[in-house]
TITORVO-930723 format. One record per residue: residue number from 1; residue in three letters; x, y, z of N, C-alpha, C in turn. Coordinates in pm, whole numbers. Atoms other than C-alpha are relative to their C-alpha. Example, Ala and Ser with C-alpha at 12.3 -4.5 7.8 and 13.67 -1.06 7.14 Angstrom:
<atoms>
    k    r    n_px    n_py    n_pz   ca_px   ca_py   ca_pz    c_px    c_py    c_pz
    1  ALA      89    -119       0    1230    -450     780      90     120       0
    2  SER     -82    -119      -6    1367    -106     714     -77     109      73
</atoms>
This chain:
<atoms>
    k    r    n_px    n_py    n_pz   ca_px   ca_py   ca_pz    c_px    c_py    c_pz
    1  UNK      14     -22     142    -651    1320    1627     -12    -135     -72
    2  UNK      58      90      75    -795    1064    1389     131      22    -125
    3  UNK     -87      -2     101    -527     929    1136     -53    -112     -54
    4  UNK      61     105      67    -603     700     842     135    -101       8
    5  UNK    -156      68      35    -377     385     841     -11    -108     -78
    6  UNK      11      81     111    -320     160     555     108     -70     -24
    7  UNK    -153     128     -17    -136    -180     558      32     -19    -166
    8  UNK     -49     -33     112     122    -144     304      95    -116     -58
    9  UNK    -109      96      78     279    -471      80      22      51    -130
   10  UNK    -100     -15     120     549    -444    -148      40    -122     -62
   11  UNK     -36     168      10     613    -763    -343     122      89    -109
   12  UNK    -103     -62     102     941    -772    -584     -66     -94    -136
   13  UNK     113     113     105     771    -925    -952     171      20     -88
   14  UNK     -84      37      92    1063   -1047   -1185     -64      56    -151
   15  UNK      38     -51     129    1002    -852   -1555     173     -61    -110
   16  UNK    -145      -2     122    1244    -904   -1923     100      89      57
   17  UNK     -48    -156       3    1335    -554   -1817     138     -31     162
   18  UNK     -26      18    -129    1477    -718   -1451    -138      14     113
   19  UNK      89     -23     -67    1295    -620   -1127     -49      78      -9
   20  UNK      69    -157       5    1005    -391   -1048     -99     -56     157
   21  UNK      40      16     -92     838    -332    -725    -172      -6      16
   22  UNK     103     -48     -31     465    -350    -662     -73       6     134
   23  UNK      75     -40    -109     304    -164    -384    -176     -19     -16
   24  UNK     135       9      16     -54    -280    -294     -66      12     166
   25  UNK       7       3    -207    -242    -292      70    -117     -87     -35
   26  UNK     126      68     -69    -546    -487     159    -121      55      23
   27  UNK      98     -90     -87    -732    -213     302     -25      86    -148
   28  UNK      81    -103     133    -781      -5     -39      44     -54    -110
   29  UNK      -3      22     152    -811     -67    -410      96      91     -93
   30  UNK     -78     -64      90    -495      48    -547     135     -63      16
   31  UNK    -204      47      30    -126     -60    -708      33      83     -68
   32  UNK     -80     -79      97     116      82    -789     127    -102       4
   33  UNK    -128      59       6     454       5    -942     142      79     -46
   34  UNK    -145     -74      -2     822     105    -887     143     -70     -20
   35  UNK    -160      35      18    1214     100    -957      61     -90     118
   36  UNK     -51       2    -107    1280      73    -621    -127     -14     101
   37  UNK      53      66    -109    1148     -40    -260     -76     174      67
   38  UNK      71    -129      -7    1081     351    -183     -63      32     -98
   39  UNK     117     -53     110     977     465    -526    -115     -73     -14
   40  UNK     150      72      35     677     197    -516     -32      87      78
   41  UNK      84     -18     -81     615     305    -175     -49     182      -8
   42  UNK      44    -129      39     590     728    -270    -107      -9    -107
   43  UNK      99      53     127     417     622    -598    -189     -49      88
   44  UNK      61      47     -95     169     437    -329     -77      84     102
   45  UNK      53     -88     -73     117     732    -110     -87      72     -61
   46  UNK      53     -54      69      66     946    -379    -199     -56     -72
   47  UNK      85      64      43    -194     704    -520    -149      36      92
   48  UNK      96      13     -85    -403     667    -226     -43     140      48
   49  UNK      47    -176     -54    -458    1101    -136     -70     -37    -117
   50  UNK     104     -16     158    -572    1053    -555    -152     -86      54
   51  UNK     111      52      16    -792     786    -459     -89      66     109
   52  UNK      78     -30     -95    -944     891    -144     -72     171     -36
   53  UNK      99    -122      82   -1031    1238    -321     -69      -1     -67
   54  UNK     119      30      97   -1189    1073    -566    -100    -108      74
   55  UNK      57      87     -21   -1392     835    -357      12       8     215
   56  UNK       9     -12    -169   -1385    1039      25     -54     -74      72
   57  UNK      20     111    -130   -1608     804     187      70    -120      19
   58  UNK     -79      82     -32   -1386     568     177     139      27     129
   59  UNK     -85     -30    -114   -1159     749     411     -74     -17     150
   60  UNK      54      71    -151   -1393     680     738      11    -144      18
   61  UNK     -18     175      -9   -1358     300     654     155      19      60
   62  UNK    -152     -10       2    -983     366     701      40      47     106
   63  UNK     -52    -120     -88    -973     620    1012       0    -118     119
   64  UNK     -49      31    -169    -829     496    1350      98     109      55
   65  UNK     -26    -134    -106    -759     661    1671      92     -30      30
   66  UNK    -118      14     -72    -443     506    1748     111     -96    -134
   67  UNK     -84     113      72    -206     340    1467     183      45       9
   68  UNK    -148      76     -26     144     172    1492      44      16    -117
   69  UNK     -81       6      90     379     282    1213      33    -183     -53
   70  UNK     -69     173      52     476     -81    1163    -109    -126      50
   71  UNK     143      90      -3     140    -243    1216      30     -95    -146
   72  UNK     -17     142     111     173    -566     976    -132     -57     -36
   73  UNK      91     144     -18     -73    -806     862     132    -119      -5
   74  UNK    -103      52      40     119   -1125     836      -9     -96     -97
   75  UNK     -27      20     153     223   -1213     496      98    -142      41
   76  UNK     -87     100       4     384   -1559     425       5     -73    -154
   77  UNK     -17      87     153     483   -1779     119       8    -101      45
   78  UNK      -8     150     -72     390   -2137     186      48     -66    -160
   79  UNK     -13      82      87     491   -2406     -81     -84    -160      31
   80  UNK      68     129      20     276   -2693    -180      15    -120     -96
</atoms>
């Protein structure tokens, strides 16, 4: 069975208000933003069924035959 898999970053962004989470990926054109480290990432799910209904061919760019729950890219913060 063909599953779509989509690498998922969460950054934490400092607001007046305190923190807020934003969920984004690499692989598709969408953010979202949350309270919390789960609520981005539901917010996020949700997002991406919206988008891919509105814009189905984009789901064959996305489909693989074998994905790793915890497939990464790898993310770093360098200082210069």
């Amino acid at each position: 069975m063909n599953r779509i898999g989509i690498n998922l970053v969460i950054e934490r962004e400092k607001k007046e208000s305190g923190f807020v989470f934003i969920a984004s990926s690499p692989d598709i054109n969408v953010f979202v933003e949350g309270k919390n480290i789960d609520e981005a990432r539901n917010k996020f799910i949700e997002a991406v069924k919206h988008h891919l209904e509105t814009f189905p061919e984009e789901k064959t760019i996305l489909m693989k035959e074998e994905v790793s729950q915890f497939e990464m890219p790898i993310i770093q913060k360098i200082f210069l």
